[in-house]
PDB file of N, CA, C and O in Angstrom:
ATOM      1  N   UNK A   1     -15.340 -11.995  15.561  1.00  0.00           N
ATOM      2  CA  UNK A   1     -15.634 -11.419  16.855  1.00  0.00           C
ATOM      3  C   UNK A   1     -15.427  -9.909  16.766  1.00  0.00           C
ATOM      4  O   UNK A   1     -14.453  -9.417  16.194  1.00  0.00           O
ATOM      5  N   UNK A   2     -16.554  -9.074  17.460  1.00  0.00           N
ATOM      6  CA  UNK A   2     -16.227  -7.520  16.994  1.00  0.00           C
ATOM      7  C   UNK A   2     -16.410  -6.950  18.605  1.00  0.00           C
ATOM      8  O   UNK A   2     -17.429  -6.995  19.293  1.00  0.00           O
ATOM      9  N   UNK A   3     -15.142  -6.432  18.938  1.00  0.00           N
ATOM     10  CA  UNK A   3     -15.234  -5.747  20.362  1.00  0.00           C
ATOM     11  C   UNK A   3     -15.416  -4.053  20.387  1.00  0.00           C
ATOM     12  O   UNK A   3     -16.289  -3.441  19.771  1.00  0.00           O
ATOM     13  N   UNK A   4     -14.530  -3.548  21.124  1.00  0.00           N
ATOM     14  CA  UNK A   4     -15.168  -1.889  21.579  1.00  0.00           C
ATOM     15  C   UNK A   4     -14.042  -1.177  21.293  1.00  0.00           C
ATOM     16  O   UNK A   4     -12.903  -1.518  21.612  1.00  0.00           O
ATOM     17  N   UNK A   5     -14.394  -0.033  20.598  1.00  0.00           N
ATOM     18  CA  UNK A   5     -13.333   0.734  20.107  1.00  0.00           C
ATOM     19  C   UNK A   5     -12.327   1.286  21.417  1.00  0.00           C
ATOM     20  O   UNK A   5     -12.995   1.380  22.446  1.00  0.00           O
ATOM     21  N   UNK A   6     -11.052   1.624  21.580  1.00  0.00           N
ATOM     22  CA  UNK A   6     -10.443   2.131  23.174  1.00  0.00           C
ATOM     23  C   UNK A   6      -9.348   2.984  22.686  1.00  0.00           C
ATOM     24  O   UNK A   6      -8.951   2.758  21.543  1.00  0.00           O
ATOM     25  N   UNK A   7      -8.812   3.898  23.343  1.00  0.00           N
ATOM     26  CA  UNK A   7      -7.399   4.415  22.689  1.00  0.00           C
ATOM     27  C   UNK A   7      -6.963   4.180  23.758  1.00  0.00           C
ATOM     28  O   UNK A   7      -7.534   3.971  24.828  1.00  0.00           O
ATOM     29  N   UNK A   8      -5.207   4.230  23.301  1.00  0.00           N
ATOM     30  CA  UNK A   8      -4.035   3.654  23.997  1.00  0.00           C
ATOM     31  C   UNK A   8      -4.209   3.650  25.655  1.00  0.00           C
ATOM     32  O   UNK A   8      -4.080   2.600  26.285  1.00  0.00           O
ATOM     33  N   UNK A   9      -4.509   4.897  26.297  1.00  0.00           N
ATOM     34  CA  UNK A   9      -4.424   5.058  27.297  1.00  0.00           C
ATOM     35  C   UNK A   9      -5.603   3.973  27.988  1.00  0.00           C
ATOM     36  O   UNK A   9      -5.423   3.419  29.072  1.00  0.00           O
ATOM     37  N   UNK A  10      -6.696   3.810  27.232  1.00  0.00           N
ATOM     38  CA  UNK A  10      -7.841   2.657  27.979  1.00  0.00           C
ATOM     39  C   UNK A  10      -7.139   1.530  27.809  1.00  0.00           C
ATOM     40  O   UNK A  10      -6.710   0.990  28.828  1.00  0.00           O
ATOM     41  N   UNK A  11      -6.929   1.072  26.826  1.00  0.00           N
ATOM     42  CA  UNK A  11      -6.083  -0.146  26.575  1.00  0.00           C
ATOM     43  C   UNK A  11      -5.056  -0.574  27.905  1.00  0.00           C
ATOM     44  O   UNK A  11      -5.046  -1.602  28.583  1.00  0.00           O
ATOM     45  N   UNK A  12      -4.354   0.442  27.963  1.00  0.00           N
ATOM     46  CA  UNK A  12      -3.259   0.186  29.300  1.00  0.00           C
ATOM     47  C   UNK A  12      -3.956   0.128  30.188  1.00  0.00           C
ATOM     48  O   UNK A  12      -3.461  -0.797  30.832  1.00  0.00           O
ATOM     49  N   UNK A  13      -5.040   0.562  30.879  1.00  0.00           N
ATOM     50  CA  UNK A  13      -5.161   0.960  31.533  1.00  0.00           C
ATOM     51  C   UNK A  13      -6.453  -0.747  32.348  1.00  0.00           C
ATOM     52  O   UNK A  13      -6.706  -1.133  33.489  1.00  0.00           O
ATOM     53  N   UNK A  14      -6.857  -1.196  30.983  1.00  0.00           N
ATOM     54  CA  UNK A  14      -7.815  -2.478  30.856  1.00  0.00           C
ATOM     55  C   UNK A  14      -6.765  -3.651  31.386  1.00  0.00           C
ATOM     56  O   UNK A  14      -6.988  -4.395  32.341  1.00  0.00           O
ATOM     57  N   UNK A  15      -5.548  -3.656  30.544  1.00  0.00           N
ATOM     58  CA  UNK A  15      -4.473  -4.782  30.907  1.00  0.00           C
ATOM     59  C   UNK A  15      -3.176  -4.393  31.908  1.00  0.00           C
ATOM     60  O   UNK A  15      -2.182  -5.084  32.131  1.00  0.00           O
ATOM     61  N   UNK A  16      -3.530  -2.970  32.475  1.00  0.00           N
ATOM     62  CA  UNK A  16      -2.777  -2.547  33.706  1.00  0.00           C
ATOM     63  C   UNK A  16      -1.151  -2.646  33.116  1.00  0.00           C
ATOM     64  O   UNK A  16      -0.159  -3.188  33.602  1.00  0.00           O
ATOM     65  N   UNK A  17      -1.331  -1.952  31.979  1.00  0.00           N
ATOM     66  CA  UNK A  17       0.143  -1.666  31.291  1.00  0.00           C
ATOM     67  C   UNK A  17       0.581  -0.380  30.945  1.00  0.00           C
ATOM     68  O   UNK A  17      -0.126   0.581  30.642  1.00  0.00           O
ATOM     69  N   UNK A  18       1.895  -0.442  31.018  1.00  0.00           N
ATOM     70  CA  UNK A  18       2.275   1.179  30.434  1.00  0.00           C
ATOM     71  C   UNK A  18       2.047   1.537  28.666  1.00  0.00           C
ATOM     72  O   UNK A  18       2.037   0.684  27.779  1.00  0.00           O
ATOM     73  N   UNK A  19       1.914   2.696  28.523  1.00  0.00           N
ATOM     74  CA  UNK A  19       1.964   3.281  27.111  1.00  0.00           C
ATOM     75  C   UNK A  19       2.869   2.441  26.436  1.00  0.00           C
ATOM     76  O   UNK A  19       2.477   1.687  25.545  1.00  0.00           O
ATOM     77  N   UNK A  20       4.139   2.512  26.809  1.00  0.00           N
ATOM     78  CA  UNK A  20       4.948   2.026  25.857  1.00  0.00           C
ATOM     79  C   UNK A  20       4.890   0.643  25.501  1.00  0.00           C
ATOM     80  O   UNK A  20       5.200   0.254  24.376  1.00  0.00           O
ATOM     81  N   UNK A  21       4.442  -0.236  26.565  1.00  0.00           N
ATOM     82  CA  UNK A  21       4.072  -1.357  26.000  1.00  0.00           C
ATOM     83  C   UNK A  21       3.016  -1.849  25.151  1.00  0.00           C
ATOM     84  O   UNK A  21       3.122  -2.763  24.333  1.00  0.00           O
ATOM     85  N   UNK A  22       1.986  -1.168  25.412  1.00  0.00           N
ATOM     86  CA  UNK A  22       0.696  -0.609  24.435  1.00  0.00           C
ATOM     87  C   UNK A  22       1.750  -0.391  22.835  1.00  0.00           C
ATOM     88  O   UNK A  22       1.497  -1.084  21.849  1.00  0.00           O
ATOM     89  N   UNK A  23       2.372   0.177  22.830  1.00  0.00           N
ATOM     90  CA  UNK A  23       2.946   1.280  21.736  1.00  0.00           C
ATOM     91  C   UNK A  23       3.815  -0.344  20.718  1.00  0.00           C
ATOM     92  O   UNK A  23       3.560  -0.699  19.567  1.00  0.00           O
ATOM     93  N   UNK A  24       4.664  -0.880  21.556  1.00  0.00           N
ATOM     94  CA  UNK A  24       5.022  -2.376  21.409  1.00  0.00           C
ATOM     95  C   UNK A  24       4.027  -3.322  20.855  1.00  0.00           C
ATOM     96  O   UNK A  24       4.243  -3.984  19.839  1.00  0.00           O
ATOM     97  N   UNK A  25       2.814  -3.377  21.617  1.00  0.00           N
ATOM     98  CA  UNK A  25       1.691  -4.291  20.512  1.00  0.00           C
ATOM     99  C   UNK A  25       1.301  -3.660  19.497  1.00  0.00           C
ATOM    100  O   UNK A  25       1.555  -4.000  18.341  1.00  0.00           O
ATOM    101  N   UNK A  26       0.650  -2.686  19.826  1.00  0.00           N
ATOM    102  CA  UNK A  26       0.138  -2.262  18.646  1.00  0.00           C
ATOM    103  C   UNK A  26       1.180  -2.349  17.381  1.00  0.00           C
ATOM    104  O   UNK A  26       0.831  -2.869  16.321  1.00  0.00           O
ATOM    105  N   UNK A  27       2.916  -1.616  17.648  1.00  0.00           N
ATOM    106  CA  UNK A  27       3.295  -2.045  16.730  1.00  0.00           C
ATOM    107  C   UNK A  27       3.799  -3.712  16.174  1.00  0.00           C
ATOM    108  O   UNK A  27       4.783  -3.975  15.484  1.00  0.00           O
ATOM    109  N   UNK A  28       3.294  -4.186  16.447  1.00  0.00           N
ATOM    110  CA  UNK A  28       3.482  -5.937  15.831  1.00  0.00           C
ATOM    111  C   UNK A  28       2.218  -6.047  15.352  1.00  0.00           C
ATOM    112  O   UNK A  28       1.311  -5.233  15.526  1.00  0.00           O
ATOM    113  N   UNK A  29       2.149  -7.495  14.490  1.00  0.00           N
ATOM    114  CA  UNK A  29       1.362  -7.846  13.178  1.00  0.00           C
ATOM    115  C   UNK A  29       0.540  -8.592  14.609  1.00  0.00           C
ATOM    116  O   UNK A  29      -0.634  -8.358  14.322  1.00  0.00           O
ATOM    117  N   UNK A  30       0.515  -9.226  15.750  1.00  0.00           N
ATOM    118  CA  UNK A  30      -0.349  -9.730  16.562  1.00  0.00           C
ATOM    119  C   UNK A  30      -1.605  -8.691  17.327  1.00  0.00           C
ATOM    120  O   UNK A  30      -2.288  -9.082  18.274  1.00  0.00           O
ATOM    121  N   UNK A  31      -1.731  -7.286  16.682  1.00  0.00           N
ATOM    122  CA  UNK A  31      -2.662  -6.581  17.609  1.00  0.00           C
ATOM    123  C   UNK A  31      -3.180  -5.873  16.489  1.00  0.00           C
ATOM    124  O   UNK A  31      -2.641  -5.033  15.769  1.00  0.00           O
ATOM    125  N   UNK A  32      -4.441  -6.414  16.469  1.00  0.00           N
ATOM    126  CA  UNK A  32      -5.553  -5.222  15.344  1.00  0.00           C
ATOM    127  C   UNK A  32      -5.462  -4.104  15.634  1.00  0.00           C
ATOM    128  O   UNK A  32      -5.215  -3.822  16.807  1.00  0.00           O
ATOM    129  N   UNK A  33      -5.591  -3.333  14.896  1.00  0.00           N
ATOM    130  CA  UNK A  33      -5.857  -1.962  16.027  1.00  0.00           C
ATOM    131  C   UNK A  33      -6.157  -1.189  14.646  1.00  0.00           C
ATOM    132  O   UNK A  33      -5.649  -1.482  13.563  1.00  0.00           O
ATOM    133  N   UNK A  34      -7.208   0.000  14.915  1.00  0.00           N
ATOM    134  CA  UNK A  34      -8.089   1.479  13.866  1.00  0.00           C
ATOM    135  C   UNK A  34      -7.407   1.976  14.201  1.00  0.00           C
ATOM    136  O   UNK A  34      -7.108   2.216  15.371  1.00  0.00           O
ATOM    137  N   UNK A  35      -6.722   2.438  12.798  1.00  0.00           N
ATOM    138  CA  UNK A  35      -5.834   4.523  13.105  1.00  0.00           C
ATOM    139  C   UNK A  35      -6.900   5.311  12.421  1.00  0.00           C
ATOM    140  O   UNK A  35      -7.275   5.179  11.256  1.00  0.00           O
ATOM    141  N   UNK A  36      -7.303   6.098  13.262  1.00  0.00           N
ATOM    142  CA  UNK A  36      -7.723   7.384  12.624  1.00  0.00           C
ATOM    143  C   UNK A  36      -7.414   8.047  12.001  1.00  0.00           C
ATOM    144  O   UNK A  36      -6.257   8.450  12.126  1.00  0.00           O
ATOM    145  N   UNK A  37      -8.254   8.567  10.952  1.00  0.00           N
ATOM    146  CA  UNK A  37      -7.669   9.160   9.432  1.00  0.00           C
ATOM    147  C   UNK A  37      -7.155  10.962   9.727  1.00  0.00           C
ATOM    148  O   UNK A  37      -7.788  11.739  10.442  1.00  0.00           O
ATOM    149  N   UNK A  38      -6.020  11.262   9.054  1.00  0.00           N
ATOM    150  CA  UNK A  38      -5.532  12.063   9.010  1.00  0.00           C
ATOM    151  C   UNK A  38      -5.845  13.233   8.249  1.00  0.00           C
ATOM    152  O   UNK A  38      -5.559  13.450   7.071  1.00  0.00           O
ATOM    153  N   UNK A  39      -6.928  14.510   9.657  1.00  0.00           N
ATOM    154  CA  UNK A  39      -7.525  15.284   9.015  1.00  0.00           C
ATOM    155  C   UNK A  39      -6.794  16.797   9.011  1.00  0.00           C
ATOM    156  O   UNK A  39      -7.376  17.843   8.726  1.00  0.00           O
ATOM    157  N   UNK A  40      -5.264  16.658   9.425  1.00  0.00           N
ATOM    158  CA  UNK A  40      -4.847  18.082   9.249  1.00  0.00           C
ATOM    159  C   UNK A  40      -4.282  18.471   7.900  1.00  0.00           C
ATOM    160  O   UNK A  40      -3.083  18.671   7.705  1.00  0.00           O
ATOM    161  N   UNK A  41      -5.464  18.586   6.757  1.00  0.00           N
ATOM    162  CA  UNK A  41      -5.135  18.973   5.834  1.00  0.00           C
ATOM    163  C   UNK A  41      -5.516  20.242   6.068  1.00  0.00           C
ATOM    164  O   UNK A  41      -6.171  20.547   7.064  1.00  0.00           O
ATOM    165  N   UNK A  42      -5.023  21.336   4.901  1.00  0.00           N
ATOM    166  CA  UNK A  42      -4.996  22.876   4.895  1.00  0.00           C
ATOM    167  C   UNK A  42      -6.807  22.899   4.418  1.00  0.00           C
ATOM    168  O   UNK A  42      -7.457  22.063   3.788  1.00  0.00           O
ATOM    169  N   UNK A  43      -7.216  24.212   5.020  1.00  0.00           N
ATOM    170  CA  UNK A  43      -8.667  24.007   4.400  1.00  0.00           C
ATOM    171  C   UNK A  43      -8.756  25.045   3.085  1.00  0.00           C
ATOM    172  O   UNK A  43      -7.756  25.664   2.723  1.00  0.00           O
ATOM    173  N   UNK A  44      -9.930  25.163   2.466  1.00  0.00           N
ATOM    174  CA  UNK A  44      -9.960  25.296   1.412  1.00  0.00           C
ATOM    175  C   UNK A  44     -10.805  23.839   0.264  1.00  0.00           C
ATOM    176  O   UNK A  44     -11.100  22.742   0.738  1.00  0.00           O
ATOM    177  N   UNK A  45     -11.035  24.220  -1.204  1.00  0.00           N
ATOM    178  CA  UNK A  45     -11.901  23.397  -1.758  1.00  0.00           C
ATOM    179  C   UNK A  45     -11.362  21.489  -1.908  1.00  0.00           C
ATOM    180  O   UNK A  45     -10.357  21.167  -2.541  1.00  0.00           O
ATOM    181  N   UNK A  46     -12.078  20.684  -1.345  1.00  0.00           N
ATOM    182  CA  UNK A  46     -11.368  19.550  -1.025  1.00  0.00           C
ATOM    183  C   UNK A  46     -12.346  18.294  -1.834  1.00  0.00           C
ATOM    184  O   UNK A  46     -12.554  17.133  -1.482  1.00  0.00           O
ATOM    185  N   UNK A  47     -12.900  19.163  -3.217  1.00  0.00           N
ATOM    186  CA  UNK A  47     -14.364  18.539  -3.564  1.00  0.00           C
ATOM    187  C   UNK A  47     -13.351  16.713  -4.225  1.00  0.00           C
ATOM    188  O   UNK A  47     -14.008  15.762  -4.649  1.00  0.00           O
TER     189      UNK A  47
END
C-alpha cells in the first residue's frame, strides 16, 4: 500500500495530535516514516 508523503506538523494535525506525540511514533519500529537526506554539507567540489 503506498500513501502521501506529510511532515510532522500534517501528520498531527490529520490524527488531531500534538508534535510530541508524532515525535513518539515516529520514533518506534511501528511507524514508517522518509527522513530527508542531509544536505548541509560545506560547498565546494562534491564530484
Amino acid at each position: 500500500m503506498k500513501g502521501i508523503e506529510v511532515n510532522r506538523k500534517e501528520l498531527a494535525n490529520i490524527f488531531g495530535v500534538s508534535l510530541n506525540t508524532i515525535s513518539t511514533w515516529t520514533g518506534s519500529k511501528d511507524c514508517p516514516y522518509v527522513q530527508k537526506p542531509d544536505l548541509s554539507y560545506s560547498s565546494g567540489n562534491h564530484a
